[in-house]
Biopython code that builds the backbone (N, CA, C, O; Angstrom):
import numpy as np
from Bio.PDB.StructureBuilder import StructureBuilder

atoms = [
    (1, "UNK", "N", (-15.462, 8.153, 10.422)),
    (1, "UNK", "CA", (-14.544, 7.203, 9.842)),
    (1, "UNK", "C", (-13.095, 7.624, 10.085)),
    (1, "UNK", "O", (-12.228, 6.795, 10.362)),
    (2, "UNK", "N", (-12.808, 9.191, 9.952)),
    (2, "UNK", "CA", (-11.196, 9.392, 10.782)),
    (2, "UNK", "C", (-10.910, 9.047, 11.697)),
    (2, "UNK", "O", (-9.777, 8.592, 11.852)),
    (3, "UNK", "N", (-11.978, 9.119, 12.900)),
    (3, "UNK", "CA", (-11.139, 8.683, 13.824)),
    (3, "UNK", "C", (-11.046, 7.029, 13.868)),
    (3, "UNK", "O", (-10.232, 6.606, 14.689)),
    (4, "UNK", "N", (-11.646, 6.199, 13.226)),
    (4, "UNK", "CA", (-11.308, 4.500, 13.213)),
    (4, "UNK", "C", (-10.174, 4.032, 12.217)),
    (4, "UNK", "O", (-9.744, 2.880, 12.267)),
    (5, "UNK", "N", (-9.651, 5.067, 11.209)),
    (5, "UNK", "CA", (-8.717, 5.096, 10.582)),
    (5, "UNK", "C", (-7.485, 5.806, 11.602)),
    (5, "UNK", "O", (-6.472, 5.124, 11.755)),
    (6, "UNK", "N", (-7.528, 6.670, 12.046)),
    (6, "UNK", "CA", (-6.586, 6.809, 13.026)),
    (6, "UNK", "C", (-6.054, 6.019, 14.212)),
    (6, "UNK", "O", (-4.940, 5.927, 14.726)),
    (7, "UNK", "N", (-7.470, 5.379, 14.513)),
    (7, "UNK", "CA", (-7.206, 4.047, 15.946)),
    (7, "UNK", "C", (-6.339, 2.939, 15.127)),
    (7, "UNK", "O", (-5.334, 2.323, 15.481)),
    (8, "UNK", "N", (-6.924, 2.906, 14.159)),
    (8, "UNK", "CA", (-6.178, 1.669, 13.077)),
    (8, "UNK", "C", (-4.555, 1.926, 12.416)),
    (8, "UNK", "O", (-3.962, 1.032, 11.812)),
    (9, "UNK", "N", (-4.203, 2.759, 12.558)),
    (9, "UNK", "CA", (-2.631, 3.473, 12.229)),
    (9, "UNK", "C", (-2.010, 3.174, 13.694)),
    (9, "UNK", "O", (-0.961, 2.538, 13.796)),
    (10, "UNK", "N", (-2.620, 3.601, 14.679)),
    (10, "UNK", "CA", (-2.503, 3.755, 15.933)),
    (10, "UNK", "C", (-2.139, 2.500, 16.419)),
    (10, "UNK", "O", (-1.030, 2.494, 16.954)),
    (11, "UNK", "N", (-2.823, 1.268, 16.395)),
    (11, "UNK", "CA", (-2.765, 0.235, 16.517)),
    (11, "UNK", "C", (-1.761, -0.944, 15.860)),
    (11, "UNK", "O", (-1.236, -1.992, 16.237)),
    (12, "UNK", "N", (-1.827, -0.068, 14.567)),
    (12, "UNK", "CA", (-0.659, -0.861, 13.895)),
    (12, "UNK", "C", (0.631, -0.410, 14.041)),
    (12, "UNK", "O", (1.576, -1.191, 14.154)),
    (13, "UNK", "N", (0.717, 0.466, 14.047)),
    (13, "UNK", "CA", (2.303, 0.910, 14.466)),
    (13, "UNK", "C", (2.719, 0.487, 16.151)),
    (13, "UNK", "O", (3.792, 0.358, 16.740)),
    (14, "UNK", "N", (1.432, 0.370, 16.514)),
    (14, "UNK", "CA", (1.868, -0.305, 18.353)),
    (14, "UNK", "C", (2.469, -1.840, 17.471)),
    (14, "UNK", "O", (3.629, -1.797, 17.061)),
    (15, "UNK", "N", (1.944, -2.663, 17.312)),
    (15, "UNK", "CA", (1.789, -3.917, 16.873)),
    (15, "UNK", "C", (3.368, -4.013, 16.439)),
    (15, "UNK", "O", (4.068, -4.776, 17.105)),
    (16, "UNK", "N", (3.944, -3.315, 15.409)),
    (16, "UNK", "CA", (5.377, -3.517, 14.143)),
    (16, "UNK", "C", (6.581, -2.825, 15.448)),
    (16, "UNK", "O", (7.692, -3.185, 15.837)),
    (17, "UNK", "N", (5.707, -1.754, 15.784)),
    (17, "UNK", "CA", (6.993, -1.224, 17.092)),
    (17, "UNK", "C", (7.311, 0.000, 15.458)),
    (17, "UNK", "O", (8.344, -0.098, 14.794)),
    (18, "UNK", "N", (6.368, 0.861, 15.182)),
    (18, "UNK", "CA", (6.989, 1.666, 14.168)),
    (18, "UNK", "C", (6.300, 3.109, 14.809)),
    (18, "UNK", "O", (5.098, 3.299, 14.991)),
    (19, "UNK", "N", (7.525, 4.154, 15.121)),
    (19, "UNK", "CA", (7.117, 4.742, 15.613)),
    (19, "UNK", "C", (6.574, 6.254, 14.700)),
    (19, "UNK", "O", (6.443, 6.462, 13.494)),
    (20, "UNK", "N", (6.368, 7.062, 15.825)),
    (20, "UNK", "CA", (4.856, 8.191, 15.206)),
    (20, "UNK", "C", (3.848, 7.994, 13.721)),
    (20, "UNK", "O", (3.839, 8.133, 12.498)),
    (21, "UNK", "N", (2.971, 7.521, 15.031)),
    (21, "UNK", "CA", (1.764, 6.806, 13.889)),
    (21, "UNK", "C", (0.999, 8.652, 13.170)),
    (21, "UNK", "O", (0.201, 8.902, 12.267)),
    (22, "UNK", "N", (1.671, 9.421, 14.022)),
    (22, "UNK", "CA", (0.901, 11.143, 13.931)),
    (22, "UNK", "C", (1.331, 11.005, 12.425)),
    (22, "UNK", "O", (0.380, 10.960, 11.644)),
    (23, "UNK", "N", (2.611, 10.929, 11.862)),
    (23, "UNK", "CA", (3.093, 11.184, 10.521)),
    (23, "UNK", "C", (2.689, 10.035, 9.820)),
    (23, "UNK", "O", (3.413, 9.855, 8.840)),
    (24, "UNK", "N", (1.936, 9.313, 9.932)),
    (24, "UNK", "CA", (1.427, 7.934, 8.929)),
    (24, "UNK", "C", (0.155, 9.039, 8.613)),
    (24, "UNK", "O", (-0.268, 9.317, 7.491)),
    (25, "UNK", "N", (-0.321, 9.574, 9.877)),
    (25, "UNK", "CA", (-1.921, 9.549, 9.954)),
    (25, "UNK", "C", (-1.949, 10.803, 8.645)),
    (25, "UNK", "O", (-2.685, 11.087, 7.699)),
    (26, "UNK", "N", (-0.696, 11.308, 9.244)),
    (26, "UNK", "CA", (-0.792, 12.944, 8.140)),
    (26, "UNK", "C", (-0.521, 12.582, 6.889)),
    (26, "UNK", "O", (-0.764, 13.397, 5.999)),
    (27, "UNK", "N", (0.065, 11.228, 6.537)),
    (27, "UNK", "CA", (0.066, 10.768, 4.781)),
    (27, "UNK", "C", (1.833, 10.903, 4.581)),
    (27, "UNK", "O", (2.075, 11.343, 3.457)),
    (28, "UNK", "N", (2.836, 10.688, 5.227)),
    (28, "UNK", "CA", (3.679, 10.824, 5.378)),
    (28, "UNK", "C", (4.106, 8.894, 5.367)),
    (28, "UNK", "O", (3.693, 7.980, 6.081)),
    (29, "UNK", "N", (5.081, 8.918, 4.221)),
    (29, "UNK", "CA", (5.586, 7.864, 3.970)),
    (29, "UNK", "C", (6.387, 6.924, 5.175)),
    (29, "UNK", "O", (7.081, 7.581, 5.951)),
    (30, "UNK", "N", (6.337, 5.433, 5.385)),
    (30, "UNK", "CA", (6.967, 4.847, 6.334)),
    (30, "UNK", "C", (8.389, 3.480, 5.431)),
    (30, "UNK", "O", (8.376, 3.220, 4.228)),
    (31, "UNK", "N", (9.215, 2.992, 6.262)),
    (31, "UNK", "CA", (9.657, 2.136, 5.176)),
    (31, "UNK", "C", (9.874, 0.994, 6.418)),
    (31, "UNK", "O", (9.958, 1.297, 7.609)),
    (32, "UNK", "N", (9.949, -0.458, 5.845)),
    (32, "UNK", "CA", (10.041, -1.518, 6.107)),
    (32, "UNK", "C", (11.056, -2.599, 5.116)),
    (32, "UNK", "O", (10.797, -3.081, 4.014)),
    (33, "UNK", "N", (12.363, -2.767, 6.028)),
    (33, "UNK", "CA", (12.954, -4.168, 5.451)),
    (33, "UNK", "C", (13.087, -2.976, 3.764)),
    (33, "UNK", "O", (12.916, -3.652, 2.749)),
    (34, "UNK", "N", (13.320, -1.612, 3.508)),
    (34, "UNK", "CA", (13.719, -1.382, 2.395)),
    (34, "UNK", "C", (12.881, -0.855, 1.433)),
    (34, "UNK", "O", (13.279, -0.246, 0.439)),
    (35, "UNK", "N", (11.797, -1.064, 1.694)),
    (35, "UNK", "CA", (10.290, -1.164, 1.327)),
    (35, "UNK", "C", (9.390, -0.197, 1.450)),
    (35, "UNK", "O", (8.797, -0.452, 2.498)),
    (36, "UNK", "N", (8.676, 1.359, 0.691)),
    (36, "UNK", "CA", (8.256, 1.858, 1.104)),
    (36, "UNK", "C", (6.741, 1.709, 1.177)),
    (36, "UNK", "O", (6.064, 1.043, 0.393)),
    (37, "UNK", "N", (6.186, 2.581, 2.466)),
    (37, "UNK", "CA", (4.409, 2.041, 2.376)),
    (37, "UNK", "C", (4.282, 3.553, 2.701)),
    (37, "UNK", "O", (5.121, 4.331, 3.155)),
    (38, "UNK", "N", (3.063, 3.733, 2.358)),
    (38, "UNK", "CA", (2.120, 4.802, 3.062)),
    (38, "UNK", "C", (0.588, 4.244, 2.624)),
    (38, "UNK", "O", (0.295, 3.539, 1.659)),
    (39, "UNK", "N", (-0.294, 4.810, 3.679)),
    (39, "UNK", "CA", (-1.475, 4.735, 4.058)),
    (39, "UNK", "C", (-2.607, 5.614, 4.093)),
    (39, "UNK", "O", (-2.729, 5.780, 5.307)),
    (40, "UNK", "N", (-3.217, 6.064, 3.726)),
    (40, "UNK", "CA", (-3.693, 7.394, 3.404)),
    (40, "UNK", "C", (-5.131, 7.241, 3.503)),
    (40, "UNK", "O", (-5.559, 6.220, 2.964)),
    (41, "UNK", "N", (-6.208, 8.194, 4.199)),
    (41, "UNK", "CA", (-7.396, 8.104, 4.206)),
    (41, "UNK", "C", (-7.889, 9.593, 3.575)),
    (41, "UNK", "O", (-7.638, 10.697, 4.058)),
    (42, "UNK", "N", (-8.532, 9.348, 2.562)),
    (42, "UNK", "CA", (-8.805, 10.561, 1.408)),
    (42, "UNK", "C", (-10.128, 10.169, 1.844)),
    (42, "UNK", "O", (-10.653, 9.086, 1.586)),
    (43, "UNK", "N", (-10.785, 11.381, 2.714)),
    (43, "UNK", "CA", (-12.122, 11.519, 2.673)),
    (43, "UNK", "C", (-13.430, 11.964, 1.385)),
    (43, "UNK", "O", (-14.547, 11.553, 1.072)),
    (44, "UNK", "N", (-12.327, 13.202, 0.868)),
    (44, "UNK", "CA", (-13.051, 13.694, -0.205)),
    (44, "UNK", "C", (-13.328, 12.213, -1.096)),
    (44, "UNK", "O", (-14.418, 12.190, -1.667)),
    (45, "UNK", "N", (-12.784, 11.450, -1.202)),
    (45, "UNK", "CA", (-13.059, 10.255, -2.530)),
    (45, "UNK", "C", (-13.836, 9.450, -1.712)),
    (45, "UNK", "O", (-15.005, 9.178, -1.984)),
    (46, "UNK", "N", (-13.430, 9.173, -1.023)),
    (46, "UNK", "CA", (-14.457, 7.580, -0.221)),
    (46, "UNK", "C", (-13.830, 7.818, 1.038)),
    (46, "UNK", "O", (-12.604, 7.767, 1.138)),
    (47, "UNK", "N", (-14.680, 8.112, 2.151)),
    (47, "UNK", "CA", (-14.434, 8.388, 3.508)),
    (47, "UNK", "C", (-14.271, 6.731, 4.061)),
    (47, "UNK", "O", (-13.756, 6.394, 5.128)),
    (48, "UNK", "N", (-14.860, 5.823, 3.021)),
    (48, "UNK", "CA", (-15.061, 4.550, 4.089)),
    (48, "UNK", "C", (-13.769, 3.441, 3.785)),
    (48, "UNK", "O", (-13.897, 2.257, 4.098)),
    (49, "UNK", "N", (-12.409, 4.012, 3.086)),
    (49, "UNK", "CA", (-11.588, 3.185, 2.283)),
    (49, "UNK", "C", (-10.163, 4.100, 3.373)),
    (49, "UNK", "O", (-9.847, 5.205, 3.816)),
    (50, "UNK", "N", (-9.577, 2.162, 3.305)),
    (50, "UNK", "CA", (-8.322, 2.970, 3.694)),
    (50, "UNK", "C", (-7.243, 2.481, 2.154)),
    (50, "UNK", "O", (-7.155, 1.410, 1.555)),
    (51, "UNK", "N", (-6.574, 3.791, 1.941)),
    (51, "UNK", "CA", (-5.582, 3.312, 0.746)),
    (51, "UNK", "C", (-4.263, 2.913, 0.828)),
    (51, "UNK", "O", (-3.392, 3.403, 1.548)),
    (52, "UNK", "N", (-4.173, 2.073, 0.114)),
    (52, "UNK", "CA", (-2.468, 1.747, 0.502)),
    (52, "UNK", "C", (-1.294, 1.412, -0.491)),
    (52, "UNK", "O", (-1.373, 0.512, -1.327)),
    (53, "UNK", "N", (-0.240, 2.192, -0.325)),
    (53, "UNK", "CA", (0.332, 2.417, -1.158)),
    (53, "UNK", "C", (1.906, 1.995, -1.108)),
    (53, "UNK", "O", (2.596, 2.574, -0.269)),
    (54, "UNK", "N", (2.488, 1.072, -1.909)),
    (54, "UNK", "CA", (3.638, 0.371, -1.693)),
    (54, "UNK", "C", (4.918, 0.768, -3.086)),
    (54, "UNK", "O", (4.729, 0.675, -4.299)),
    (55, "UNK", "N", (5.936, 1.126, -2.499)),
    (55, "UNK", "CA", (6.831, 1.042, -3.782)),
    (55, "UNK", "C", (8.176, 0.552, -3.220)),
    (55, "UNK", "O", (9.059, 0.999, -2.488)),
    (56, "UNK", "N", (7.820, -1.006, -4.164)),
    (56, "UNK", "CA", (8.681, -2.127, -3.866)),
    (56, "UNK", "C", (10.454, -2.005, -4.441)),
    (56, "UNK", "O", (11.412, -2.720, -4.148)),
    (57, "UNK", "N", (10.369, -0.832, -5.324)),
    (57, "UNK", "CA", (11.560, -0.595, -5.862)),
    (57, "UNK", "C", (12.226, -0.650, -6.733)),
    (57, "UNK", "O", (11.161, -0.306, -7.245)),
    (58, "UNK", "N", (13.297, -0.771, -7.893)),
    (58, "UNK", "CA", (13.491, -1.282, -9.119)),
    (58, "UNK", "C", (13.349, -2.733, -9.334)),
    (58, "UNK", "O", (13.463, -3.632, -8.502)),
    (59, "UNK", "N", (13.079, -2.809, -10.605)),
    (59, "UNK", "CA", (13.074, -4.818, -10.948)),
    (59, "UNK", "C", (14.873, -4.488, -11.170)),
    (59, "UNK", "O", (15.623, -3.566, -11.490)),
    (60, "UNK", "N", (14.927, -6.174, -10.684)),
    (60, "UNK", "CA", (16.970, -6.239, -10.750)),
    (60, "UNK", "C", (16.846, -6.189, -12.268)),
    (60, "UNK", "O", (15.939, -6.546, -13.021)),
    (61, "UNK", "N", (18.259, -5.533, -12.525)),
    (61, "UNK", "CA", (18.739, -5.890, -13.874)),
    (61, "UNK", "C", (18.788, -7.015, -14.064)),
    (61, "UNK", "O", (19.085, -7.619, -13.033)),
    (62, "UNK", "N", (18.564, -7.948, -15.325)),
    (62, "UNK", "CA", (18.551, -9.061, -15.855)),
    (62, "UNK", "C", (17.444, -9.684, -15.247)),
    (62, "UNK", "O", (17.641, -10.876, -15.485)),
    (63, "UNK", "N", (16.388, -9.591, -14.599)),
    (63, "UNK", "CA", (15.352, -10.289, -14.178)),
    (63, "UNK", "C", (14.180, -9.916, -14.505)),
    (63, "UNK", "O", (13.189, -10.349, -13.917)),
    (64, "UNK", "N", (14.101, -8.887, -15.687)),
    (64, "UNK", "CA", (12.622, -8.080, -16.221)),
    (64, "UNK", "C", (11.514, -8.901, -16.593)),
    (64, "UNK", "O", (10.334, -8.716, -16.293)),
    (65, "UNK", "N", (12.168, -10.139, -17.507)),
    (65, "UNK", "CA", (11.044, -11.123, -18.055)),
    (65, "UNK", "C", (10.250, -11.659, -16.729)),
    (65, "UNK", "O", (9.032, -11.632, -16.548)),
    (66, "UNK", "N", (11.409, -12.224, -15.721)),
    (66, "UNK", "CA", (10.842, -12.994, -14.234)),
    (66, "UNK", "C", (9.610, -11.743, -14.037)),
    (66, "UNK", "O", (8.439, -12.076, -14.222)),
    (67, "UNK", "N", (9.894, -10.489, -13.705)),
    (67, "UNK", "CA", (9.544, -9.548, -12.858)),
    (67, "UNK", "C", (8.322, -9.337, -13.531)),
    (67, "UNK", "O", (7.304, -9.501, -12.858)),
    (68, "UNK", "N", (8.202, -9.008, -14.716)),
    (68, "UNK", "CA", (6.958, -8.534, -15.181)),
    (68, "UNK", "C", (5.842, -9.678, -15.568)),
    (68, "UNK", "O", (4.692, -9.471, -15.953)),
    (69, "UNK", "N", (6.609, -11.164, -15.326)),
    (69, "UNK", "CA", (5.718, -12.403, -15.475)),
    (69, "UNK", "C", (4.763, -12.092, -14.342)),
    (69, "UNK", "O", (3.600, -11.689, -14.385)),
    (70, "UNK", "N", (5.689, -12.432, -13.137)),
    (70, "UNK", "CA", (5.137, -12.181, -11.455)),
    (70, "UNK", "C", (4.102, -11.088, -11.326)),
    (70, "UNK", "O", (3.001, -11.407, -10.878)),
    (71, "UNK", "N", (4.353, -9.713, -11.703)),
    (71, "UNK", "CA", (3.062, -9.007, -11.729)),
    (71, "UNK", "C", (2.209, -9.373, -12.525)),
    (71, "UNK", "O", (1.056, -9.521, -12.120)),
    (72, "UNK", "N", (2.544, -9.624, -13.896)),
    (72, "UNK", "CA", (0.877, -10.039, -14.775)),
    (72, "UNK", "C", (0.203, -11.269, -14.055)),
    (72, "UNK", "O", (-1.001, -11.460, -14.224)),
    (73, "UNK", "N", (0.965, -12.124, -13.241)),
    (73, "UNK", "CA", (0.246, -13.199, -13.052)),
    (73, "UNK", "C", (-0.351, -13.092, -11.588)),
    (73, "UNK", "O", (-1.064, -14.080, -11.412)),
    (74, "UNK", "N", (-0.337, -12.280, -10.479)),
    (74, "UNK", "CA", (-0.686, -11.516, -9.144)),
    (74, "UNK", "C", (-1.775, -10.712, -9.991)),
    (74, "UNK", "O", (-2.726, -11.468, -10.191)),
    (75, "UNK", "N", (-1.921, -9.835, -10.389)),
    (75, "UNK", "CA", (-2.743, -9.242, -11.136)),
    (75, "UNK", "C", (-3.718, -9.833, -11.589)),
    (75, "UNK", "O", (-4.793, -9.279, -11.359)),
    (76, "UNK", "N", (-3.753, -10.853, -12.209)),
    (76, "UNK", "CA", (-4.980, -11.996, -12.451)),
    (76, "UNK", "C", (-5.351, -12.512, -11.925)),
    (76, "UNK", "O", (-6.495, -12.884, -12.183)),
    (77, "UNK", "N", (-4.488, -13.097, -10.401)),
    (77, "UNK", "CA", (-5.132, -14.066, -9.502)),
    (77, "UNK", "C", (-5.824, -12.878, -8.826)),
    (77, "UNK", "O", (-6.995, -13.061, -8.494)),
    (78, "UNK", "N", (-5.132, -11.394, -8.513)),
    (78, "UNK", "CA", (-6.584, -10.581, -7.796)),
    (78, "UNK", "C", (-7.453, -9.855, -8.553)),
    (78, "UNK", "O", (-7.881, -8.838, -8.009)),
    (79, "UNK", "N", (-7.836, -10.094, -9.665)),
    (79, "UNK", "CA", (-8.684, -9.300, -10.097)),
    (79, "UNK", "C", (-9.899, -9.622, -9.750)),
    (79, "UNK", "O", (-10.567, -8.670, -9.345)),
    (80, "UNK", "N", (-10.547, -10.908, -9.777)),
    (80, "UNK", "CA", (-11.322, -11.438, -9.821)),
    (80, "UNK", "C", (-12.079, -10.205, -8.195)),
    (80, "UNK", "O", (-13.160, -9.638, -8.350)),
    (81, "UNK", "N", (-11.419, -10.073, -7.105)),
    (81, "UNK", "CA", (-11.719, -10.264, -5.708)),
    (81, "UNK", "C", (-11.076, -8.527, -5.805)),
    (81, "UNK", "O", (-11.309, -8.106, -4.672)),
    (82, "UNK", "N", (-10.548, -7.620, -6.430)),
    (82, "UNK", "CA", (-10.143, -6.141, -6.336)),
    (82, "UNK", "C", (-9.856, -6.069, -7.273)),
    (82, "UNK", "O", (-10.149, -7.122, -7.840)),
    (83, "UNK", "N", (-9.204, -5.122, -8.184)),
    (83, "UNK", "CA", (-8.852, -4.737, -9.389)),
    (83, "UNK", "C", (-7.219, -5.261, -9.382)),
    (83, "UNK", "O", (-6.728, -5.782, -8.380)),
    (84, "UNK", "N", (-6.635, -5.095, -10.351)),
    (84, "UNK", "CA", (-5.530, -5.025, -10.338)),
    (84, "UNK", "C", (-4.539, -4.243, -9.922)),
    (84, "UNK", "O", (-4.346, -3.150, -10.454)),
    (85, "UNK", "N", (-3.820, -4.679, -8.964)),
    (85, "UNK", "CA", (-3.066, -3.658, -8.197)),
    (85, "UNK", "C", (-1.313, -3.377, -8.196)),
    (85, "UNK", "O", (-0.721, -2.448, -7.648)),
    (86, "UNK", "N", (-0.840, -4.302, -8.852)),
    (86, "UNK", "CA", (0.643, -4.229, -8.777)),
    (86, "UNK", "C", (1.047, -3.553, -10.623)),
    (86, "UNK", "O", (0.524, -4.210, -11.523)),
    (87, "UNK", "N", (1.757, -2.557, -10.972)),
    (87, "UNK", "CA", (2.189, -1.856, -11.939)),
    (87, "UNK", "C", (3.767, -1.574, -11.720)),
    (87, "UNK", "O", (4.402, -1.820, -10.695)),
    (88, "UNK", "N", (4.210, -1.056, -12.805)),
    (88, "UNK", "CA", (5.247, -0.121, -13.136)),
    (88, "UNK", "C", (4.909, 1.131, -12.793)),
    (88, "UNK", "O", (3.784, 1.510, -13.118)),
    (89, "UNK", "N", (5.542, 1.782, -12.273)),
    (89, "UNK", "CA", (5.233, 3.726, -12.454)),
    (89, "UNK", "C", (5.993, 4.150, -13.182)),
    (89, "UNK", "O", (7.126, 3.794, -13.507)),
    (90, "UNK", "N", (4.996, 5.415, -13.628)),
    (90, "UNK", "CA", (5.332, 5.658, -15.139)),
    (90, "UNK", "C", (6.214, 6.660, -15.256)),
    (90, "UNK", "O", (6.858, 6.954, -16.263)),
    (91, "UNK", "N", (6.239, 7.359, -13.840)),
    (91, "UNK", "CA", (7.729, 8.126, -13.347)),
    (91, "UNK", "C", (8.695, 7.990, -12.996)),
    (91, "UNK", "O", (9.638, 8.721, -13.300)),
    (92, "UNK", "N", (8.786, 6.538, -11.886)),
    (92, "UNK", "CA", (10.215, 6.382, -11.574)),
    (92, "UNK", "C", (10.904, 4.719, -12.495)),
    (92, "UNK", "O", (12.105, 4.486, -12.633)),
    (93, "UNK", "N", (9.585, 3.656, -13.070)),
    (93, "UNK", "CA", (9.929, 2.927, -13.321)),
    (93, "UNK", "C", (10.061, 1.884, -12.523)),
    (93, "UNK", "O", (10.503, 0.787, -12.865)),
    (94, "UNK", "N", (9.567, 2.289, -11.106)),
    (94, "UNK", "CA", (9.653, 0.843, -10.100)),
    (94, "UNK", "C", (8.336, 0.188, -9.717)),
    (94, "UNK", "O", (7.190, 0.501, -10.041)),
    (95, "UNK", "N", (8.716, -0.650, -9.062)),
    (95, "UNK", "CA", (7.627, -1.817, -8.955)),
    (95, "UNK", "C", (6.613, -1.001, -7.653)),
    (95, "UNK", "O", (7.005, -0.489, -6.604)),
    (96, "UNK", "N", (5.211, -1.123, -8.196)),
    (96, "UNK", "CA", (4.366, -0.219, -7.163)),
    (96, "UNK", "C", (3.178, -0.946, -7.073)),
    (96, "UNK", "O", (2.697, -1.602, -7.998)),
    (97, "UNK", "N", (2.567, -0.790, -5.618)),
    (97, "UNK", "CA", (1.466, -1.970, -5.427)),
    (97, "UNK", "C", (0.585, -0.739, -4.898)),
    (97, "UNK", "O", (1.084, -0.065, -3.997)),
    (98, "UNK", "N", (-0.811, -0.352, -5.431)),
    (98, "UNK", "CA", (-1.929, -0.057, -4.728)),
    (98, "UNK", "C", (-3.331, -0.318, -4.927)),
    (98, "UNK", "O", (-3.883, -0.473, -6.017)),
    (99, "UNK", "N", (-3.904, -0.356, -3.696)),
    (99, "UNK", "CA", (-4.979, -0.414, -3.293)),
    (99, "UNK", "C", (-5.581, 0.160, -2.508)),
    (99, "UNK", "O", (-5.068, 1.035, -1.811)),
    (100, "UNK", "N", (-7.386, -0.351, -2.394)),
    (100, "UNK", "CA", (-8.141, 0.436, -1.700)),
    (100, "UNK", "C", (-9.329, -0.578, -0.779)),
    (100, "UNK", "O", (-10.047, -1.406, -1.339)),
    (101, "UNK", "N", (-9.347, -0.301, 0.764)),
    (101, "UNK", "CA", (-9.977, -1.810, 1.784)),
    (101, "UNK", "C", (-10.606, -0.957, 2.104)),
    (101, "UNK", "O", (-10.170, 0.169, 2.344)),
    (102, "UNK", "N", (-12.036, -1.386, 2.194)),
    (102, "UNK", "CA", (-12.729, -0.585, 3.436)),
    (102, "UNK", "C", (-11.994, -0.536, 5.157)),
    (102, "UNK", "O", (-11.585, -1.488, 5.823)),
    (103, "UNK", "N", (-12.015, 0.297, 5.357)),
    (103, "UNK", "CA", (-11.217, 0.610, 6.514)),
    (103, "UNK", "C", (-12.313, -0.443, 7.683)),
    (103, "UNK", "O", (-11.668, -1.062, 8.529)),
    (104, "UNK", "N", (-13.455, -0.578, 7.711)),
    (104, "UNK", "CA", (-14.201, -1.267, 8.621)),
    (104, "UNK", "C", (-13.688, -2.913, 8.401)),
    (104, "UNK", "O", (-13.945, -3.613, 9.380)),
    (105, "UNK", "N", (-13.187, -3.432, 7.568)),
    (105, "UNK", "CA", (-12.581, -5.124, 7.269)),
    (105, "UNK", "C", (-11.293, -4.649, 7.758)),
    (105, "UNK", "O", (-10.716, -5.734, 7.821)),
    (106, "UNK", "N", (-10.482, -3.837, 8.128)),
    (106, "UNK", "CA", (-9.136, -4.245, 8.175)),
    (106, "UNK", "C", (-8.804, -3.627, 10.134)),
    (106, "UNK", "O", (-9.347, -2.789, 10.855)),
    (107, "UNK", "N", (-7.642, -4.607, 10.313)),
    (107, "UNK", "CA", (-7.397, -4.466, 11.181)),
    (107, "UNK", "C", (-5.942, -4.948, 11.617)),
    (107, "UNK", "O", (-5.539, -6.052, 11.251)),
    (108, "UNK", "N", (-5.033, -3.970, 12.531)),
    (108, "UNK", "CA", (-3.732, -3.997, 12.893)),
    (108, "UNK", "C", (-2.731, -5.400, 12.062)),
    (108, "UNK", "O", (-1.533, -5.533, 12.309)),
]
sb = StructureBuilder()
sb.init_structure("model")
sb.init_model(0)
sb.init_chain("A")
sb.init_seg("    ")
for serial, (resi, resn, name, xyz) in enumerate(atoms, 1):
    if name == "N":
        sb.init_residue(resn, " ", resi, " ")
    sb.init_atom(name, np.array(xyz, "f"), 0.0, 1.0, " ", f" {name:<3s}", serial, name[0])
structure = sb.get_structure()
């Protein structure tokens, strides 16, 4: 399963034009448009999952009610189909999205 998680980093960073997919593969954070992601394949937990991990950043001042509507209500429309994935972190306070795909459904 590493190495189809590696073809799949490999592939996607060809695809965005984002370069050394080596430091995605090693769990090393990437950013987009402001936006941070990382991708991570933790064998010890589930060899067959790729994880993914987003931190979208602070909610604006004066927009908390908007902000925390928008996640409770994303959160419900995916639960049904994955768990709930968009939170607060409880360290920095910003908006954080994760999840977990079988690495065999996903692709570039």
């Amino acid at each position: 399963m590493k190495k189809k998680f590696d073809k799949l980093v490999h592939e996607f960073c060809s695809a965005i034009d984002l370069p050394n997919p080596e430091k995605i593969i090693a769990g090393n954070p990437f950013t987009i448009n402001q936006v941070v992601f990382s991708l991570t394949h933790l064998q010890q937990v589930d060899e067959t999952l790729l994880f993914v991990h987003v931190d979208f950043g602070d909610i604006p001042e004066g927009g908390e009610i908007e902000a925390y509507y928008e996640l409770l209500r994303e959160n419900f429309f995916e639960f049904p189909m994955t768990n709930a994935s968009f939170g607060i972190s409880p360290e920095t306070g910003r908006v954080v999205y994760a999840a977990a795909y079988p690495i065999e459904d996903m692709s570039p």
